[in-house]
DSSP file (Angstrom, degrees, kcal/mol; ACC not computed):
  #  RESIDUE AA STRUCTURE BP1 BP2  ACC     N-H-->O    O-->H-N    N-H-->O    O-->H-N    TCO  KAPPA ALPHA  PHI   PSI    X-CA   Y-CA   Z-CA
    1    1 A X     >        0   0    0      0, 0.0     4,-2.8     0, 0.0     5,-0.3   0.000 360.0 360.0 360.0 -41.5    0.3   48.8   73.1
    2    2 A X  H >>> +     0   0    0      1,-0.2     3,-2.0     2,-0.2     4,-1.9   0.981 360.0  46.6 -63.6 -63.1    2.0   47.4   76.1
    3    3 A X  H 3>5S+     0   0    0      1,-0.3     4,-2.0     2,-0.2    -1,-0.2   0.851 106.3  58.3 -49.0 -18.5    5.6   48.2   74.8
    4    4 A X  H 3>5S+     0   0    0      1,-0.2     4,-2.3     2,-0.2    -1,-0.3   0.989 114.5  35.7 -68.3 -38.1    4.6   51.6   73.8
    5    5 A X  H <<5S+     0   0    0     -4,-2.8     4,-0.4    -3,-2.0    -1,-0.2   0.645 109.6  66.6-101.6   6.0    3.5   52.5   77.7
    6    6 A X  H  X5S+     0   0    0     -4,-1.9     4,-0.6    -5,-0.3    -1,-0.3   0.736 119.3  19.4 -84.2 -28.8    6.3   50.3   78.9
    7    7 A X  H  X<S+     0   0    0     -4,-2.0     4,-1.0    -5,-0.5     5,-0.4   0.749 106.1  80.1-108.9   3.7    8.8   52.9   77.3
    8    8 A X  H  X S+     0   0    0     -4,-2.3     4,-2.0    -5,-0.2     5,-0.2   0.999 103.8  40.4 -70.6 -49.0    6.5   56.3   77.0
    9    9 A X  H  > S+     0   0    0     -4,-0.4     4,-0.7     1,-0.2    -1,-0.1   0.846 115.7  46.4 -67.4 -36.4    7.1   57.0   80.8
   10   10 A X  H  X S+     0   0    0     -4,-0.6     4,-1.2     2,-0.2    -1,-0.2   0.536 116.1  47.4 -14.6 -35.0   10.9   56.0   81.1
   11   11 A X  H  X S+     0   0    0     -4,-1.0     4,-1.7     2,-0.2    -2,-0.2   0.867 115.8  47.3 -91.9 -23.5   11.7   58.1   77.8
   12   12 A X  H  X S+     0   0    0     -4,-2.0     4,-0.8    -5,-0.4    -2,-0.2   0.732 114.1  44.3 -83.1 -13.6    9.6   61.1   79.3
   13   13 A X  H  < S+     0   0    0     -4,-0.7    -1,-0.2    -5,-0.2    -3,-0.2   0.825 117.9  44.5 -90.5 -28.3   11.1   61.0   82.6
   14   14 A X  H >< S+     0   0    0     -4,-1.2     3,-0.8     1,-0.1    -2,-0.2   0.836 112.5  48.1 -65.4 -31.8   14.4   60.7   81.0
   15   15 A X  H 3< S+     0   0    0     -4,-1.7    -1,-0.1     1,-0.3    -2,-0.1   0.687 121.2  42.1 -73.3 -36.9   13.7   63.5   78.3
   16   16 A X  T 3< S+     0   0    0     -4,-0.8     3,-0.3     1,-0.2    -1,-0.3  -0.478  82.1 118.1-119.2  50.3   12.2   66.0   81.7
   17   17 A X  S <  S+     0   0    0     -3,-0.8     2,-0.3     1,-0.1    -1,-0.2   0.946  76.2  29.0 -59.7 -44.6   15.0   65.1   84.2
   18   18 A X  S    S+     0   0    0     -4,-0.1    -1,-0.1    -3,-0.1     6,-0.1  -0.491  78.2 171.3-139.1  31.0   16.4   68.1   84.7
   19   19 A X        -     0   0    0     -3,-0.3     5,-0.1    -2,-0.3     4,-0.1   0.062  34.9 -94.4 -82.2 175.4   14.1   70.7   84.3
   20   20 A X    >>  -     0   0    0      1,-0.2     3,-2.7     2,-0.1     4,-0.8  -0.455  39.7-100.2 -82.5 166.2   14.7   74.5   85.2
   21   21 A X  T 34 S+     0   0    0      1,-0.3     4,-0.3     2,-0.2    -1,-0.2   0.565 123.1  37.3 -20.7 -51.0   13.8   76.1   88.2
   22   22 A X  T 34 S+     0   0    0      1,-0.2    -1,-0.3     2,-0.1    -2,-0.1   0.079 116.8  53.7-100.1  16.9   10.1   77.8   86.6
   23   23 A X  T <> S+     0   0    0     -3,-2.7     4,-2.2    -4,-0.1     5,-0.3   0.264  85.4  96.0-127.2  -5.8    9.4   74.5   84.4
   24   24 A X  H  X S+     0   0    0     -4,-0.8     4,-4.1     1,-0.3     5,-0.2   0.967  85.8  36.4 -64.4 -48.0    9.6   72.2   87.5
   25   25 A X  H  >>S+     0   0    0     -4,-0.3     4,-2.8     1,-0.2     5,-0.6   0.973 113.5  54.8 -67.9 -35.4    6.2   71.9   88.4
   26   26 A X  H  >5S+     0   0    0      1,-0.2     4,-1.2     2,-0.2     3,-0.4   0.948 110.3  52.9 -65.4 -39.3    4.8   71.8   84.9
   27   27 A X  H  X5S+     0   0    0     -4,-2.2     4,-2.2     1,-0.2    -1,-0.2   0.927 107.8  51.4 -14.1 -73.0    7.3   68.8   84.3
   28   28 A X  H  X5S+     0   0    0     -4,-4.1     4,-1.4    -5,-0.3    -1,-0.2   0.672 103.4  52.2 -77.9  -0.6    6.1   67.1   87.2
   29   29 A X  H  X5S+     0   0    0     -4,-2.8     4,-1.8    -3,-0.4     5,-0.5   0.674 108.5  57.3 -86.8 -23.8    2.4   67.2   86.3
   30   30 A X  H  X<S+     0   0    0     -4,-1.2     4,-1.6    -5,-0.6    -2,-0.2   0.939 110.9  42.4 -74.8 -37.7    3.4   65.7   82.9
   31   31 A X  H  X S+     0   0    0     -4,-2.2     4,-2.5     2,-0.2     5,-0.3   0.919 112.1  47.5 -47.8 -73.0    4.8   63.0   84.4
   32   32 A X  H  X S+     0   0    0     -4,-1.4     4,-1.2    -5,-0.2     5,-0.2   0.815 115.4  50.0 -63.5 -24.3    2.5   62.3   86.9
   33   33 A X  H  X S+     0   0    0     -4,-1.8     4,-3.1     2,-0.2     5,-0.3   0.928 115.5  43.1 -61.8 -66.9   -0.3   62.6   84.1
   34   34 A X  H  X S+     0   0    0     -4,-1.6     4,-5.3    -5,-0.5    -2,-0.2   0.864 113.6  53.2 -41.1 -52.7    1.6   60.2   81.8
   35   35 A X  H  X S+     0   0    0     -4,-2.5     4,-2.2     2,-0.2    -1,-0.2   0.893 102.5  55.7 -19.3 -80.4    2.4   58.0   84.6
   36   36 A X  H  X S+     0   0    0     -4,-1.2     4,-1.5    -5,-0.3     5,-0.4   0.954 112.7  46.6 -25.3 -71.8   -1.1   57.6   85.7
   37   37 A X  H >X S+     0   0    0     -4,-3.1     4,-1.8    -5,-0.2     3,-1.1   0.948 105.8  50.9 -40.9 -67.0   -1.8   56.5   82.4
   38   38 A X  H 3X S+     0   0    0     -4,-5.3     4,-1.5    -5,-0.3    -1,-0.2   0.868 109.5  53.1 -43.9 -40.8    0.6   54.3   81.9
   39   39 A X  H 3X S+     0   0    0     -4,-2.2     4,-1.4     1,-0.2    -2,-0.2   0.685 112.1  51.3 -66.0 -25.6   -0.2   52.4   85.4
   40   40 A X  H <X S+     0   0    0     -4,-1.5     4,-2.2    -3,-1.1     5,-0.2   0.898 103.8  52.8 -94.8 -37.4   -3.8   52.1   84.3
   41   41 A X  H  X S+     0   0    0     -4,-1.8     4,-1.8    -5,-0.4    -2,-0.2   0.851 109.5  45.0 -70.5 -50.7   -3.2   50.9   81.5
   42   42 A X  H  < S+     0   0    0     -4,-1.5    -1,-0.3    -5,-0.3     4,-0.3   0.979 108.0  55.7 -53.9 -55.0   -1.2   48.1   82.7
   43   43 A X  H >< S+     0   0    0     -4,-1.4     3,-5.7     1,-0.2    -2,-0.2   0.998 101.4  59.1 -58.9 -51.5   -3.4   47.1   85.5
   44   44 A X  H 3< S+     0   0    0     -4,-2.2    -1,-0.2     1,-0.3    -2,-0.2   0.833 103.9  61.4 -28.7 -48.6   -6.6   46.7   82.8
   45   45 A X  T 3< S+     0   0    0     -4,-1.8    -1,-0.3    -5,-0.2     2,-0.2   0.517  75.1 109.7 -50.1  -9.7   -4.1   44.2   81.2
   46   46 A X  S <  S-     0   0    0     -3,-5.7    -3,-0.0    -4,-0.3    -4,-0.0  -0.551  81.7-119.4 -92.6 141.2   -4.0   42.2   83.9
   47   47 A X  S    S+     0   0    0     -2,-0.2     2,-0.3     1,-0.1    -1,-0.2   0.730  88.0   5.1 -44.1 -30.5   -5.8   38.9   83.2
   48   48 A X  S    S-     0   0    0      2,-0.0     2,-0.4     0, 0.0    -1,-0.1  -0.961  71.6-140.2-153.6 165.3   -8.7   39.1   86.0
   49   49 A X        +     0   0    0     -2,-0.3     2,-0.2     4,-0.1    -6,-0.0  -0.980  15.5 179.6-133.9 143.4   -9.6   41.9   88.6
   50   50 A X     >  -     0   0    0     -2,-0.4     4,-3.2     0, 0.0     5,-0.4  -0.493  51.8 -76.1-121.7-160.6  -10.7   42.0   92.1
   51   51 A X  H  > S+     0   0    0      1,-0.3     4,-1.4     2,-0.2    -2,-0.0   0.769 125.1  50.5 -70.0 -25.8  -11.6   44.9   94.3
   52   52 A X  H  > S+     0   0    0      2,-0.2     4,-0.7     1,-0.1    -1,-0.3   0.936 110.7  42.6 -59.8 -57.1   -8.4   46.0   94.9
   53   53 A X  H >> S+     0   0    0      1,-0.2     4,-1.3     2,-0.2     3,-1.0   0.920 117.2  52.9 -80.8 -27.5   -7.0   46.1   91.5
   54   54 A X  H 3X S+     0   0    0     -4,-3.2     4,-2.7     1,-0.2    -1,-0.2   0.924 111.8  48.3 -46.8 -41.6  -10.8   48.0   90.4
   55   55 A X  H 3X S+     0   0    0     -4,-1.4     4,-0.5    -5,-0.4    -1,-0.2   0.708 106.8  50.4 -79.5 -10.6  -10.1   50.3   93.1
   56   56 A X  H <X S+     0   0    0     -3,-1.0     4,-1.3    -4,-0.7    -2,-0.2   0.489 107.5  61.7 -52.9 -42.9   -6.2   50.9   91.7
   57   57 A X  H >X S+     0   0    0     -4,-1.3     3,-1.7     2,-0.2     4,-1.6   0.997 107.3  40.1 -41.1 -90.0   -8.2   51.5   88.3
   58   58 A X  H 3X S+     0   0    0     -4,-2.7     4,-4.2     1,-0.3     5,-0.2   0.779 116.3  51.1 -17.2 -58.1  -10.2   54.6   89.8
   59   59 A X  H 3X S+     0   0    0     -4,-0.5     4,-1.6     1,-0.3    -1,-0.3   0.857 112.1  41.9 -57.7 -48.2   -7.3   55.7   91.5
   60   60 A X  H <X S+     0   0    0     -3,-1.7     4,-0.7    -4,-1.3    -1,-0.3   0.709 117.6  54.0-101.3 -22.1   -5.0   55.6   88.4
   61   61 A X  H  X S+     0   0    0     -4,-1.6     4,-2.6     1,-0.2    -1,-0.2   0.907 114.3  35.6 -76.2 -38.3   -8.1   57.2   86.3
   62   62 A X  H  < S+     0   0    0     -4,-4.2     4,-0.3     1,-0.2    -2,-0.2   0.653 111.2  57.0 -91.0   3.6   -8.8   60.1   88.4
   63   63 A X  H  < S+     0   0    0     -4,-1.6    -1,-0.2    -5,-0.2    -2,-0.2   0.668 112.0  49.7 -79.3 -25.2   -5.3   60.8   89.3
   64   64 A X  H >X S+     0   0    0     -4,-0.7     3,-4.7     1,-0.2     4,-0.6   0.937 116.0  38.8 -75.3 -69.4   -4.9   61.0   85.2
   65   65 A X  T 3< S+     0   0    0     -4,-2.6    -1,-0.2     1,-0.4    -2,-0.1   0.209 105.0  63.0 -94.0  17.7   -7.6   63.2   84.6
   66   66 A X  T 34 S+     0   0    0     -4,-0.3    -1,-0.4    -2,-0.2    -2,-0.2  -0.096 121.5  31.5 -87.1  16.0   -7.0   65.4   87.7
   67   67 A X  T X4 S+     0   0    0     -3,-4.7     3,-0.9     2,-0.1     4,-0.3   0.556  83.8  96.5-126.9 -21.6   -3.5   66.0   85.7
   68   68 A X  G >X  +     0   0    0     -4,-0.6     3,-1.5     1,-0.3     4,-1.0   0.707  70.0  82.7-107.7 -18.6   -4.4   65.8   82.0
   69   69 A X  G >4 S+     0   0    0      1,-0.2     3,-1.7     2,-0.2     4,-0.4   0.850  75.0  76.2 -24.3 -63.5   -4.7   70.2   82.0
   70   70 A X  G <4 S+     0   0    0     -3,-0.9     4,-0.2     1,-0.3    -1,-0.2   0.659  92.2  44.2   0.8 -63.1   -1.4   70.2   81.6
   71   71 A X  G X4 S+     0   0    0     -3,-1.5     3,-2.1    -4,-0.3     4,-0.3   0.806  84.9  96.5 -79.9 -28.3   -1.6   69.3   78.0
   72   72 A X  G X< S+     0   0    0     -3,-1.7     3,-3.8    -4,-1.0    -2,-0.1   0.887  74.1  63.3 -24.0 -59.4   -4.4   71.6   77.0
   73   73 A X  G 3  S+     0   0    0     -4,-0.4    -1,-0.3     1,-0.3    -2,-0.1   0.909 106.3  44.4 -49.5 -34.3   -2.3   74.1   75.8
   74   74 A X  G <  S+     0   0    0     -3,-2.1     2,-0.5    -4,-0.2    -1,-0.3   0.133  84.7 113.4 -79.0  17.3   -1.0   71.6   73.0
   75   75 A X  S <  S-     0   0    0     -3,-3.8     2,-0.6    -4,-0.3    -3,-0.0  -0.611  72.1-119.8 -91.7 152.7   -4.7   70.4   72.2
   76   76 A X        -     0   0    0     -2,-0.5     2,-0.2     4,-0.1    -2,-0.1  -0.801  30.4-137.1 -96.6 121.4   -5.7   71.6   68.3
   77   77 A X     >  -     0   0    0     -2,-0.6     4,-2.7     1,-0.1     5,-0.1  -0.634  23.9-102.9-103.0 178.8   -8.5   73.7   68.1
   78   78 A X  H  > S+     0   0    0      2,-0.2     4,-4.3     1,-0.2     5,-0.2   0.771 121.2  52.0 -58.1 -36.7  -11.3   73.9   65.9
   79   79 A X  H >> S+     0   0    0      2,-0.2     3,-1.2     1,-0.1     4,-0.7   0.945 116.8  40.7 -36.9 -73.6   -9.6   77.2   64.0
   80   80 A X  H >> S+     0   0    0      1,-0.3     4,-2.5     2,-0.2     3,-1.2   0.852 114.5  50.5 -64.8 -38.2   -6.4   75.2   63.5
   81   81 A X  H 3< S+     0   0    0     -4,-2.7     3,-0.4     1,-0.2     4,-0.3   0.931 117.2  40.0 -48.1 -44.7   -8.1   72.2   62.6
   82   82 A X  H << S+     0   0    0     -4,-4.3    -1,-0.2    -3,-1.2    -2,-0.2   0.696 113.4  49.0 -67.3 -18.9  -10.4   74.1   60.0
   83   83 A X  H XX S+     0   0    0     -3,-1.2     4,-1.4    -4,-0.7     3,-0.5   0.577 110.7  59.7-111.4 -15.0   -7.7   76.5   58.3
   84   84 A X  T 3< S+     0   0    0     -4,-2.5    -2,-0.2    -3,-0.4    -1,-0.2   0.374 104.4  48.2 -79.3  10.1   -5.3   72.8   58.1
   85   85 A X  T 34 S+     0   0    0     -4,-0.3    -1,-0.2    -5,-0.3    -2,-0.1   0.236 112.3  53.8-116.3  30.8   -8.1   71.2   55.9
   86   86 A X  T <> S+     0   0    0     -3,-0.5     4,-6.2     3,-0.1     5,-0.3   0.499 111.9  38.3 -37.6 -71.4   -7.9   74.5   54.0
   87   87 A X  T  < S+     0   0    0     -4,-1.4     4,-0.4     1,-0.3    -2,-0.1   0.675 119.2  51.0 -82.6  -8.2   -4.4   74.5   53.3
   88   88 A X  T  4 S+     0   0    0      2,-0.1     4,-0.5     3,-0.1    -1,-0.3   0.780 106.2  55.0 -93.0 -17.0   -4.7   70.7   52.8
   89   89 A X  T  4 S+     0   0    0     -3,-0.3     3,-0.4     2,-0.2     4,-0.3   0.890 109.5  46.2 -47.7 -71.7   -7.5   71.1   50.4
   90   90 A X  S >X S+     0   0    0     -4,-6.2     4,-2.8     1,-0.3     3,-1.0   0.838 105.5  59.4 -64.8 -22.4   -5.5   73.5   48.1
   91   91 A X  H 3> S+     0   0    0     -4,-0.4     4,-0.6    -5,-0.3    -1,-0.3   0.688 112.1  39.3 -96.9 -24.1   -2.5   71.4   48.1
   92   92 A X  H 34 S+     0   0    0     -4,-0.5     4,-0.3    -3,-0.4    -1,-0.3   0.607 114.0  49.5 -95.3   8.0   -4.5   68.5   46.5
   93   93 A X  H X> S+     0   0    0     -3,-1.0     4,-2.1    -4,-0.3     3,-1.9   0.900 111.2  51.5 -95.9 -37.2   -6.3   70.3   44.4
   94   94 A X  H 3X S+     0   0    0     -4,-2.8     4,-1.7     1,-0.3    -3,-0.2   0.626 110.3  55.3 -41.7 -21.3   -2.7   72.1   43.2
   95   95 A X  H 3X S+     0   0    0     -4,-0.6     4,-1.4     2,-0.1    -1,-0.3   0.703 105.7  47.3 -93.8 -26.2   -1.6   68.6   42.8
   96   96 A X  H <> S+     0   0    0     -3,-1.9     4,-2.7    -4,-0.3     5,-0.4   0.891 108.6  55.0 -62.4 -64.9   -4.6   67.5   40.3
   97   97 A X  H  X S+     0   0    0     -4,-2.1     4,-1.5     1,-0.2    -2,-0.1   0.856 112.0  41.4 -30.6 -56.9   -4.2   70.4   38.2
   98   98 A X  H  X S+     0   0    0     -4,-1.7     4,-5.8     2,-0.2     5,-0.2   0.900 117.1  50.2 -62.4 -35.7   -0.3   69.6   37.6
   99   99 A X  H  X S+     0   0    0     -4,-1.4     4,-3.2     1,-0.3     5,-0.2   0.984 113.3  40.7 -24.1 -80.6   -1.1   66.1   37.2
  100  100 A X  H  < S+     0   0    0     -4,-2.7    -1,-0.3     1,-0.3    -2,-0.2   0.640 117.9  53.5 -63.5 -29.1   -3.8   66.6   34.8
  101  101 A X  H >X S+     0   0    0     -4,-1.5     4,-1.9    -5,-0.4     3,-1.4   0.861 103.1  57.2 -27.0 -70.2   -1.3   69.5   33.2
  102  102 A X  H >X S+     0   0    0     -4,-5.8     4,-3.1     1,-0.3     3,-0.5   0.962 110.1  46.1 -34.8 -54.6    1.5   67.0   32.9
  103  103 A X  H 3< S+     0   0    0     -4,-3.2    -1,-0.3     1,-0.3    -2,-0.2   0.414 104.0  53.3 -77.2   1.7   -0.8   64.8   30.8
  104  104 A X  H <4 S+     0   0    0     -3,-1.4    -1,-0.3    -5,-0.2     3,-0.2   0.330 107.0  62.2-107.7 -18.9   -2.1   67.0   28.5
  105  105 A X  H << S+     0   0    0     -4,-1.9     2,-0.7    -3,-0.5    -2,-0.2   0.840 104.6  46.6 -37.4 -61.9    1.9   68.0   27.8
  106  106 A X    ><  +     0   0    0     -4,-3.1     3,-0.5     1,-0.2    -1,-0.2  -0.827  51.6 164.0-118.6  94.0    2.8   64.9   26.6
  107  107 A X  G >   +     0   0    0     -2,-0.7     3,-1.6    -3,-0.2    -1,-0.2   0.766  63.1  82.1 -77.6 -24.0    0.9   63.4   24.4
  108  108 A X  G 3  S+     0   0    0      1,-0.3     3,-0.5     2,-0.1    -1,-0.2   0.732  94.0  57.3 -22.4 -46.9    3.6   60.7   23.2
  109  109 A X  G <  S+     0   0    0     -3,-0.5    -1,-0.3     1,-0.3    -2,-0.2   0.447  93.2  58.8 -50.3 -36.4    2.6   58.9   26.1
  110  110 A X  S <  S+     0   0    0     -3,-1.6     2,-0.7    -4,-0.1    -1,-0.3  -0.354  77.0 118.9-132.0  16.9   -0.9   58.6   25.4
  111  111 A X        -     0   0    0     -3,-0.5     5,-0.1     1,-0.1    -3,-0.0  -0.872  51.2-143.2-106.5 133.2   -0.5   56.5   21.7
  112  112 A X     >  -     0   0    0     -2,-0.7     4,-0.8     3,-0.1     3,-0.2   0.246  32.2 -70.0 -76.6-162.7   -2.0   53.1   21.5
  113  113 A X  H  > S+     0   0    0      2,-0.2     4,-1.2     1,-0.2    -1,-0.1   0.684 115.6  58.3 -25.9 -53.8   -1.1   50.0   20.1
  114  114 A X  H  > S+     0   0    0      1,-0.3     4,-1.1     2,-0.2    -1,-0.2   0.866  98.9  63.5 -71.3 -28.4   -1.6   50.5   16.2
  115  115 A X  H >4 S+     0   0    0     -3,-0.2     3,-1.1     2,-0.2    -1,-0.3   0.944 100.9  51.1 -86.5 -51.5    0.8   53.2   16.2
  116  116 A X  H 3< S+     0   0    0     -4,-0.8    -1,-0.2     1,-0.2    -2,-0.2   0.724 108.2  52.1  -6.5 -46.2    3.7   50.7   17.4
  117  117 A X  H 3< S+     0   0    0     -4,-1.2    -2,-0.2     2,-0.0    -1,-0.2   0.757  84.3 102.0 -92.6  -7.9    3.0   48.2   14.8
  118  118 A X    <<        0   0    0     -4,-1.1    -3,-0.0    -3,-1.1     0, 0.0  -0.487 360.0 360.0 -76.9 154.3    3.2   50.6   11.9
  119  119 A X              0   0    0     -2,-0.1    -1,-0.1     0, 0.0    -4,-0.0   0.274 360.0 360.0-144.5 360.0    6.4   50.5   10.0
């Protein structure tokens, strides 16, 4: 976990350097969300905590989760979740059928033992 949140903010600030003129703020609230995150995350790690670094905690928690809107638009809702276990539903049941199709094809496949040894 630490290497992921030592490179998830460095690859997302590199990835939103340069954003345009009407994306600028939404940028920097992803950043500063991600950020947040990342910083708390780090401090927890740290072997032992005193009031300062608890109070660095807070900071880094409500600073996240005064940001974390941002992403809303990208959260999955219950529709999509429910109409993707739909379409994942038919697609394994389409995948029994051919199975069980395949094997009922070839019956060559399906002859035991005795049928080897006759000559």
């Amino acid at each position: 976990m630490r290497n992921f949140v030592n490179i998830v903010l460095p690859a997302l600030a590199s990835a939103l350097h340069n954003p345009p003129p009407a994306q600028r703020f939404k940028f920097q609230e992803a950043l500063r969300c991600v950020g947040a995150l990342v910083r708390c995350t780090l401090t927890a790690d740290y072997p032992s905590h005193n009031e300062a670094t608890l109070d660095y905690l807070k900071q880094y928690l409500c600073e996240f989760h005064n940001s974390k809107d941002i992403f809303l638009v990208y959260r999955e809702g219950k529709a999509a979740d429910k109409a993707a276990n739909v379409v994942r539903q038919s697609l394994k049941d389409e995948h029994t059928a051919e199975s069980q199709a395949a094997q009922n094809s070839n019956p060559s496949k399906r002859h035991g033992l005795n049928d080897e040894q006759e000559t």
